[in-house]
N, C-alpha and C positions, 0 to 999 in steps of 0.2 A: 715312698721315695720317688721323686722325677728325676730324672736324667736328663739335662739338655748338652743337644750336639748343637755346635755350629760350623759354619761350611759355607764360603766361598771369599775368603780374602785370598790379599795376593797383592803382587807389584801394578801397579798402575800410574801411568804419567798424570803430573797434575792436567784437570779437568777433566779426567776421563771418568769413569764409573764403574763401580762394584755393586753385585748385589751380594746380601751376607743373606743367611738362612741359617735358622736355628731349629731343630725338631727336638718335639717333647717325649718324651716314651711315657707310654699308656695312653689313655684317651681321656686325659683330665686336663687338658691346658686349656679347655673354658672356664674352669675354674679359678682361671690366674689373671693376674695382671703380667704383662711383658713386657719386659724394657731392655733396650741396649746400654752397654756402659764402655766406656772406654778408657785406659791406661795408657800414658805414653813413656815411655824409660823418664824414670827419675820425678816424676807425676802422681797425684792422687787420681783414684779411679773416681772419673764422674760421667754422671749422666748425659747419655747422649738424644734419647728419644723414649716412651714408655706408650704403653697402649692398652685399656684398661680392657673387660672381656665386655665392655658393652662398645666398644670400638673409638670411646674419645681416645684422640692423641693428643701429645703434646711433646714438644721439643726445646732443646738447647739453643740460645739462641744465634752460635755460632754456627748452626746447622739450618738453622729455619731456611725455607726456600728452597735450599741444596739435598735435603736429606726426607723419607717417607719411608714410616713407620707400618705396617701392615700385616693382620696376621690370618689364616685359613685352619678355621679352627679343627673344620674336617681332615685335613692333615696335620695336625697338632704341630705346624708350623708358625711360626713369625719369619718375616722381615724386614731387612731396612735394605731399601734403595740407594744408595750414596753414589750423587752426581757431582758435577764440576767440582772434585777433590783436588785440596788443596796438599802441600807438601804438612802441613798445621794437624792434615787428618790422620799423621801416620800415629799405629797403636797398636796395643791388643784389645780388638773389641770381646767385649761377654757379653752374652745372654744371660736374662735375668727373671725368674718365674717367681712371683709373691703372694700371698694373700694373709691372710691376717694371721692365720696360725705355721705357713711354710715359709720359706726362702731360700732357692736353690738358685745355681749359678753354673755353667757352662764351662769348660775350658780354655774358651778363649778363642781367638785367632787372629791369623799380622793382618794390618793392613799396612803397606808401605806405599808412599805418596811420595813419587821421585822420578826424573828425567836422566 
C-alpha cells in the first residue's frame, strides 16, 4: 500500500504561482507512473500532467507552457509548478501513483485562482 500526501495549495491571485508537492511513503515511487489530476466543483476529475518513472512527461493542453511536471525520486516526491494561474485553475488537485498492477490516489488539495 502507498500513501500519497500532497502539500502546497492555497489562494493565489491570477498569474501568480503555486508549487504543489506530493510525497510517496516507502521508497517505491520509482516504480510508478505520477500524475496530477484535477476537479473542479461540479466537474469530472481530469488530467492535468503525468510523468512516467523514466521522466517523459506530458501534459493537458490547457496547461502546456504554464505548468511543469517533476519528480525526485530520492525523495519519493513529485511536482507540479503551476505558473501564470488563471481563475480556470481553481480545483482540487490529486496526486496519482500507477503502474500496471496498483493505483493509488492522494487526498487532494484547493487551489483557488482569485483576486
Amino acid at each position: 500500500q502507498v500513501q500519497l500526501v500532497e502539500s502546497g495549495g492555497g489562494l493565489v491571485q491570477p498569474g501568480g504561482s503555486l508549487r504543489l508537492s506530493c510525497e510517496a511513503s516507502g521508497n517505491v515511487m520509482s516504480m510508478y507512473e505520477m500524475r496530477w489530476y484535477r476537479q473542479a466543483p461540479g466537474k469530472s476529475r481530469d488530467g492535468v500532467a503525468f510523468i512516467t518513472s523514466g521522466g517523459t512527461t506530458n501534459y493537458a493542453e490547457s496547461v502546456k507552457g504554464r505548468f511543469d511536471i517533476s519528480r525526485d525520486n530520492a525523495k519519493n516526491t513529485v511536482y507540479l509548478q503551476m505558473n501564470s494561474l488563471r481563475p480556470e485553475d481553481t480545483a482540487v488537485y490529486y496526486c496519482n501513483a500507477r503502474n500496471a498492477r496498483d493505483n493509488y490516489w492522494g487526498q487532494g488539495t484547493q487551489v483557488t485562482v482569485s483576486s
